[in-house]
LUMTIGU-102902 format. One record per atom (N, C-alpha, C): atom name; residue number from 1; y, z, x. Coordinates in Angstrom, 3 decimals, padded with zeros to 6 digits. Example, Ala and Ser with C-alpha at 12.3 -4.5 7.8 and 13.67 -1.06 7.14 Angstrom:
<pts>
[pt "N",1,[-005.690,007.800,013.190]] [pt "CA",1,[-004.500,007.800,012.300]] [pt "C",1,[-003.300,007.800,013.200]] [pt "N",2,[-002.250,007.080,012.850]] [pt "CA",2,[-001.060,007.140,013.670]] [pt "C",2,[000.030,007.870,012.900]] 
</pts>
This chain:
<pts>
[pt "N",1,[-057.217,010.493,-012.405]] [pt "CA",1,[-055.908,010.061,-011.976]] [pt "C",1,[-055.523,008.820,-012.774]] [pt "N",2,[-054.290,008.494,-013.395]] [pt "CA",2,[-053.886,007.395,-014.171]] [pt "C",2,[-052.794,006.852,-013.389]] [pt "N",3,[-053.131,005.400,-013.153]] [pt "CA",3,[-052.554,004.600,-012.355]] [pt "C",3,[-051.512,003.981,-013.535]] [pt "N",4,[-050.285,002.986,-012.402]] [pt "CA",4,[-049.188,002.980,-013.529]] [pt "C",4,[-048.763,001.801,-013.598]] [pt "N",5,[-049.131,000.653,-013.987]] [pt "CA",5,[-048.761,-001.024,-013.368]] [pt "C",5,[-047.212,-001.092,-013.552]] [pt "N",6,[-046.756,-001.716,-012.514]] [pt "CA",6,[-045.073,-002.004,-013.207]] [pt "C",6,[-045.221,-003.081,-013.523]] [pt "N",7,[-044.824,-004.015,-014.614]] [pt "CA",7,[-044.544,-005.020,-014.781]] [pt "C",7,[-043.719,-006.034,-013.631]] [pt "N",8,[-043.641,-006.530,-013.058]] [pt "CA",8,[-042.448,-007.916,-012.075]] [pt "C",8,[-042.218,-008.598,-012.476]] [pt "N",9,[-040.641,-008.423,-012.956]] [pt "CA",9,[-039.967,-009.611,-013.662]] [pt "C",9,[-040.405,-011.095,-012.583]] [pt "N",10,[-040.451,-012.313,-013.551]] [pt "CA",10,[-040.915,-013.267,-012.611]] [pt "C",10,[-039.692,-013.680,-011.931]] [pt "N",11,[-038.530,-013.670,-012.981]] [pt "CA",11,[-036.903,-014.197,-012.161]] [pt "C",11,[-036.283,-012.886,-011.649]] [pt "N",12,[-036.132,-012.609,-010.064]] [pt "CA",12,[-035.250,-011.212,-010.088]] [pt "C",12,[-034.282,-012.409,-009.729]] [pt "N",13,[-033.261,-011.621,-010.201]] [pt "CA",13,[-031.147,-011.805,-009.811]] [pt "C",13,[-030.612,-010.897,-008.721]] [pt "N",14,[-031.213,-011.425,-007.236]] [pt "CA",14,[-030.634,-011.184,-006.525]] [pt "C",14,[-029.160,-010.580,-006.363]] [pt "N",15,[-028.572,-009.637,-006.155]] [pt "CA",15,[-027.106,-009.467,-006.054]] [pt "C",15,[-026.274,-009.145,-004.569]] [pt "N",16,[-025.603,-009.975,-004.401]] [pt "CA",16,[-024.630,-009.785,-003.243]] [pt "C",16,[-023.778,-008.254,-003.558]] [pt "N",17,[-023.234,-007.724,-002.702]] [pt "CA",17,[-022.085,-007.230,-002.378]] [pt "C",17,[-021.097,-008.369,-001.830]] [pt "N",18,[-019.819,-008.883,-002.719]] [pt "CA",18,[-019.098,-009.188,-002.796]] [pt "C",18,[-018.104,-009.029,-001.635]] [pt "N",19,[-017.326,-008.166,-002.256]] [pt "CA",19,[-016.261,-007.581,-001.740]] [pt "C",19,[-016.119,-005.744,-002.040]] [pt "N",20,[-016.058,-004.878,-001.098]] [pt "CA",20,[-015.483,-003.330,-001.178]] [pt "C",20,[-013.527,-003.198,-001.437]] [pt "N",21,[-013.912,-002.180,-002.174]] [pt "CA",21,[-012.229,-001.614,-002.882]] [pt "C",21,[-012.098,-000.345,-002.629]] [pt "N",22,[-011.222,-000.082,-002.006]] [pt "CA",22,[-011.221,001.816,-001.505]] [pt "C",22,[-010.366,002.258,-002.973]] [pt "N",23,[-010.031,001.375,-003.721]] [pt "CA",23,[-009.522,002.366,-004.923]] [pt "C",23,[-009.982,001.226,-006.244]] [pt "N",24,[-010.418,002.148,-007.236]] [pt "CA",24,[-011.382,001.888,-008.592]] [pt "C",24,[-010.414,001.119,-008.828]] [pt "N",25,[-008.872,001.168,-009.413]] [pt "CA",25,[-008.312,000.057,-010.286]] [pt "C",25,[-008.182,-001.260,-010.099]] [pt "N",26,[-008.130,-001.273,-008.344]] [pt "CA",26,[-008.179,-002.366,-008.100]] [pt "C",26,[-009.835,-003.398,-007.916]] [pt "N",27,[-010.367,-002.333,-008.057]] [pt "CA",27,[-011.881,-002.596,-008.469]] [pt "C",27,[-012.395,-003.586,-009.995]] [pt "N",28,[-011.603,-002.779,-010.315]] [pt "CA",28,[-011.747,-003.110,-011.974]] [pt "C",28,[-011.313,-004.205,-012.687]] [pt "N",29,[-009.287,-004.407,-011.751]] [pt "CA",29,[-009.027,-005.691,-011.923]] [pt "C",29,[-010.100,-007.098,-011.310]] [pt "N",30,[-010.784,-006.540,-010.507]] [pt "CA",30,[-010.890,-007.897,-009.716]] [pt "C",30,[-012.437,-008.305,-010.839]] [pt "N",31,[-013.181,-007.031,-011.530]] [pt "CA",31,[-014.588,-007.296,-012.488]] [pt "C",31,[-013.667,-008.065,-013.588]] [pt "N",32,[-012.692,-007.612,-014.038]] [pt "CA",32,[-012.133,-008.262,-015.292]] [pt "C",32,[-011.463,-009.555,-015.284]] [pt "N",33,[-011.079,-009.536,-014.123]] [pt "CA",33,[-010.912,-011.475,-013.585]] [pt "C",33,[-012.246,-012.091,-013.524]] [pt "N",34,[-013.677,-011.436,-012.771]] [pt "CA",34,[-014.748,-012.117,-012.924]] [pt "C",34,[-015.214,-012.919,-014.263]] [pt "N",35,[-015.104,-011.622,-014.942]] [pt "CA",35,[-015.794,-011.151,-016.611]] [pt "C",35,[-015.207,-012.347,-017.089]] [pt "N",36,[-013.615,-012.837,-017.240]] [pt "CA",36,[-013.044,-013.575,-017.992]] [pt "C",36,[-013.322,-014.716,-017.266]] [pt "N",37,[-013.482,-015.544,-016.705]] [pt "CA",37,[-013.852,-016.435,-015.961]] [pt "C",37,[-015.583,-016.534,-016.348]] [pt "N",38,[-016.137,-015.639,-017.058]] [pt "CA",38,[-017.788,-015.584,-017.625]] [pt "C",38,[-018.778,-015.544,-016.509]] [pt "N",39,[-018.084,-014.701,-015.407]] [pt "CA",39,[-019.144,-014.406,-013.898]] [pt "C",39,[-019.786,-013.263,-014.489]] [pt "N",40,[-020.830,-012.928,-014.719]] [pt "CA",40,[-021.399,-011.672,-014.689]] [pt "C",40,[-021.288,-010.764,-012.712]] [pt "N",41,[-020.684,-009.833,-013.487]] [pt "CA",41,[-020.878,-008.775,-012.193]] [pt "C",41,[-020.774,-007.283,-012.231]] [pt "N",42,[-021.214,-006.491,-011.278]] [pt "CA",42,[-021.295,-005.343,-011.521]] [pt "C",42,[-020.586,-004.472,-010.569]] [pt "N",43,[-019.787,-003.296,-010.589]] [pt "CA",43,[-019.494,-002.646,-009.963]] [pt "C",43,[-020.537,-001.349,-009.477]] [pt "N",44,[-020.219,-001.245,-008.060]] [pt "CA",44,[-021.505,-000.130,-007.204]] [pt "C",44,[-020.977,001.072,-007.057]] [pt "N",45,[-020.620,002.509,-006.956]] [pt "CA",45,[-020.275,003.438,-006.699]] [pt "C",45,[-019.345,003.647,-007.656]] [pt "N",46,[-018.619,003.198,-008.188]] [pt "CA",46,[-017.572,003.554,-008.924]] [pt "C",46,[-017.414,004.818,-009.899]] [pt "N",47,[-018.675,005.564,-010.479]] [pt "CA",47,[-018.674,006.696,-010.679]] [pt "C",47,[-018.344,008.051,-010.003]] [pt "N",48,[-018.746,007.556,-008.574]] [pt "CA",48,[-018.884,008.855,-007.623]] [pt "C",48,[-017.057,008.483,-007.345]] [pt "N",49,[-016.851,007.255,-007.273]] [pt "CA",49,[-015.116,007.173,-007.061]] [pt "C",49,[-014.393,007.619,-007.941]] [pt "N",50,[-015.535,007.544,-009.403]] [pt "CA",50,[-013.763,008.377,-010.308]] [pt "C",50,[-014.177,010.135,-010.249]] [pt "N",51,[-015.076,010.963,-009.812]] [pt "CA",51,[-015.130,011.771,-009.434]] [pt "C",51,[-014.390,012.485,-008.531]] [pt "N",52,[-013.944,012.273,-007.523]] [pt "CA",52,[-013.257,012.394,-006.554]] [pt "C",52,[-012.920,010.888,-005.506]] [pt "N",53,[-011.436,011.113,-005.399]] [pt "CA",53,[-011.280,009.466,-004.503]] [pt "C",53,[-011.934,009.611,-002.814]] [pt "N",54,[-011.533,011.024,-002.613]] [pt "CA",54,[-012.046,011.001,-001.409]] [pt "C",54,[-013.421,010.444,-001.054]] [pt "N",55,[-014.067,010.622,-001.909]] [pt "CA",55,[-015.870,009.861,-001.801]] [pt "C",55,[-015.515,008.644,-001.347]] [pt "N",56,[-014.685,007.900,-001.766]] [pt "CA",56,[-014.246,006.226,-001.898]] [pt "C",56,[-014.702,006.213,-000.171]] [pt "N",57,[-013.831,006.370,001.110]] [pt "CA",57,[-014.734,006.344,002.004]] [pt "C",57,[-015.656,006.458,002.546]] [pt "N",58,[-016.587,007.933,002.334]] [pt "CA",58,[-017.977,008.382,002.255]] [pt "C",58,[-018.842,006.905,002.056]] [pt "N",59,[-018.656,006.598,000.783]] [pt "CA",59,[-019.687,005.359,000.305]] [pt "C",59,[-019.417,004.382,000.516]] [pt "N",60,[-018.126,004.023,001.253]] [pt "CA",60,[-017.840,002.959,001.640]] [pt "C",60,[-017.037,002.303,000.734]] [pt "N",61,[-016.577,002.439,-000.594]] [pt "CA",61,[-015.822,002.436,-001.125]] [pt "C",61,[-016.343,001.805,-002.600]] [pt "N",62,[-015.947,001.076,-003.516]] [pt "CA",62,[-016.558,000.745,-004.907]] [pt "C",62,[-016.673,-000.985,-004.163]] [pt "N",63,[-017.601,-001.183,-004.701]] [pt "CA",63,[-018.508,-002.512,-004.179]] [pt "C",63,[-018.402,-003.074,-005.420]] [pt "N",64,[-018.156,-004.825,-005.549]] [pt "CA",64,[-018.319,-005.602,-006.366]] [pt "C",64,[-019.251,-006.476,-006.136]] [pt "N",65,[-021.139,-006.601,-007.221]] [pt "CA",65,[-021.888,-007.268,-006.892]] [pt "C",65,[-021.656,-008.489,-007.618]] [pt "N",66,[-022.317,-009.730,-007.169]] [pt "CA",66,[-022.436,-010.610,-008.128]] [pt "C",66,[-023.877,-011.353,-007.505]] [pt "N",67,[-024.306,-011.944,-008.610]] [pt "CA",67,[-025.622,-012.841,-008.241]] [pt "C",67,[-025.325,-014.210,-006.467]] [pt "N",68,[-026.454,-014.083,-006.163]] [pt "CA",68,[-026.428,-014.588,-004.871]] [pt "C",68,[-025.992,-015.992,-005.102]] [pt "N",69,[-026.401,-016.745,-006.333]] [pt "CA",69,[-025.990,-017.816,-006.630]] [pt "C",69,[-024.324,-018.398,-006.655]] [pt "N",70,[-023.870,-017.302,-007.510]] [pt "CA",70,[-022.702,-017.296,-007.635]] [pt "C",70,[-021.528,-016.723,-006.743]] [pt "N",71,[-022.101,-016.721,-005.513]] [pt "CA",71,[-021.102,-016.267,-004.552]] [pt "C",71,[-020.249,-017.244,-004.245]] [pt "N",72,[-020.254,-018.834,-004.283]] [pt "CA",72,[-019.127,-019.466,-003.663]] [pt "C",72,[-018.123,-018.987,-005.024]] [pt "N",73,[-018.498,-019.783,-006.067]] [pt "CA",73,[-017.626,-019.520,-007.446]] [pt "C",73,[-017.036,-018.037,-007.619]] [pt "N",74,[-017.346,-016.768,-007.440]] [pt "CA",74,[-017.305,-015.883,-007.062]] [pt "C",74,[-015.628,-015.442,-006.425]] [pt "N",75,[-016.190,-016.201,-005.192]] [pt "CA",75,[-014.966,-015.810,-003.719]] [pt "C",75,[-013.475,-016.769,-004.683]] [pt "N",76,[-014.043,-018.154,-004.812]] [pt "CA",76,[-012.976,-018.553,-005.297]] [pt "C",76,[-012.009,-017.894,-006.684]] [pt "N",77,[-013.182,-017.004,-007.275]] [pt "CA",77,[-012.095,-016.920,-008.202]] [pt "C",77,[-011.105,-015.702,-007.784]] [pt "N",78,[-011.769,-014.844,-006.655]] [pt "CA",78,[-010.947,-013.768,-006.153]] [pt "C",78,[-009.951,-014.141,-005.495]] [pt "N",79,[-009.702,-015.266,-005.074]] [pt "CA",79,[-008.709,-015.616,-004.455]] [pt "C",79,[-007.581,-016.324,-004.755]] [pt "N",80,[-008.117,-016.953,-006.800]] [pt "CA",80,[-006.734,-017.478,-007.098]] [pt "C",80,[-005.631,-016.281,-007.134]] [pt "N",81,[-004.612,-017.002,-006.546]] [pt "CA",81,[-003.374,-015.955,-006.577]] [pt "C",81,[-003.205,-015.579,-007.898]] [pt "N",82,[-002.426,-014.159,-007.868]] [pt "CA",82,[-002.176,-013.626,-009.284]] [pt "C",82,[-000.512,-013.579,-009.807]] [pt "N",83,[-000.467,-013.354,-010.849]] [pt "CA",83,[000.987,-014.375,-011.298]] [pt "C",83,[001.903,-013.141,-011.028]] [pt "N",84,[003.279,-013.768,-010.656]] [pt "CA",84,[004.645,-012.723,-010.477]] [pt "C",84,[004.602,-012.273,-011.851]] [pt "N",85,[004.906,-011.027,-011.120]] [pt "CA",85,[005.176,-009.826,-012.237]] [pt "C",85,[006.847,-010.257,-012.880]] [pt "N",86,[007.611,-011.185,-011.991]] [pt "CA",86,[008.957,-011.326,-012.528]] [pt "C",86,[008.858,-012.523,-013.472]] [pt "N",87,[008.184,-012.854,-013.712]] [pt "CA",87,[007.970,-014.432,-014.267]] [pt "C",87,[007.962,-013.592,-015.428]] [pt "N",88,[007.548,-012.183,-016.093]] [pt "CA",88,[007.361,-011.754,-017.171]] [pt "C",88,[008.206,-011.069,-017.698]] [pt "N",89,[009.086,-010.901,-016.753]] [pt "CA",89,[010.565,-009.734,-017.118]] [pt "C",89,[011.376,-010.556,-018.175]] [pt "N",90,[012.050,-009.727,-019.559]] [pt "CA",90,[012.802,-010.235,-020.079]] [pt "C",90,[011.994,-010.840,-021.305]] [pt "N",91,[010.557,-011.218,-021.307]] [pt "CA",91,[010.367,-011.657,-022.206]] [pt "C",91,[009.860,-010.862,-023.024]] [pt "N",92,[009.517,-011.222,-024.443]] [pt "CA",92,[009.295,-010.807,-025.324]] [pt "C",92,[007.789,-009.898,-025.677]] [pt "N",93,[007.675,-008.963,-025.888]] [pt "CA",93,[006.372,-008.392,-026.197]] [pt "C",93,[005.329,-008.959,-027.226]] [pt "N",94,[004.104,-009.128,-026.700]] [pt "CA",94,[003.244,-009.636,-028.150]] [pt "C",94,[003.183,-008.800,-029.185]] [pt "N",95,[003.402,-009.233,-030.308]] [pt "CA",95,[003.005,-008.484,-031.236]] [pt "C",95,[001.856,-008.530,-032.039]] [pt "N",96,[000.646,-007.487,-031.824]] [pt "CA",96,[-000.755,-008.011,-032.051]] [pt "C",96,[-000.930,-007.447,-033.763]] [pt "N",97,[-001.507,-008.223,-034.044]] [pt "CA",97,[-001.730,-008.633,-035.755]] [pt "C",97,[-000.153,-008.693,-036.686]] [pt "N",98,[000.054,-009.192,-036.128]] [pt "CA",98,[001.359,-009.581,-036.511]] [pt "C",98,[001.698,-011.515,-036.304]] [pt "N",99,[001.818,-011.714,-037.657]] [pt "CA",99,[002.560,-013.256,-037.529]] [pt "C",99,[003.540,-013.572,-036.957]] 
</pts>
């Protein structure tokens, strides 16, 4: 019989569940506000959600983890308000690689 050692990382990164999203996009916005802000985090189910939405309840919906550490920094950044969509009307489009 051959036995199988696992290695144990010496640092594990604990991860919270955050906050649940019954729909992926709004899932996604809230990782890409993390991401840019340089939070590492991960989204939980979100495969089985773009499969069918109905799952989204089943599993409780798409889960946003982040390290246990970083949960106050975390909450706060989910909660800065997000900017009026009218503040953008009228203006001008970027034009990317373009002077």
């Amino acid at each position: 019989m051959h036995s199988c050692i696992i290695p144990q990382p010496s640092h594990v990164a604990w991860l919270v569940t955050l906050t649940r999203f019954r729909d992926l996009p709004e899932a996604l916005l809230a990782k890409g506000s993390m991401e840019s802000a340089g939070r590492e985090c991960f989204l939980v189910d979100d495969n089985l959600v773009r499969l069918d939405l109905f799952i989204s309840n089943l599993v409780g919906g798409v889960k946003l983890q982040v390290r246990a550490e970083d949960v106050a920094e975390a909450t706060e950044i989910l909660n800065l308000p997000t900017p009026d969509a009218s503040a953008w009307v009228g203006l001008p489009l970027p034009l990317h690689g373009k002077a």
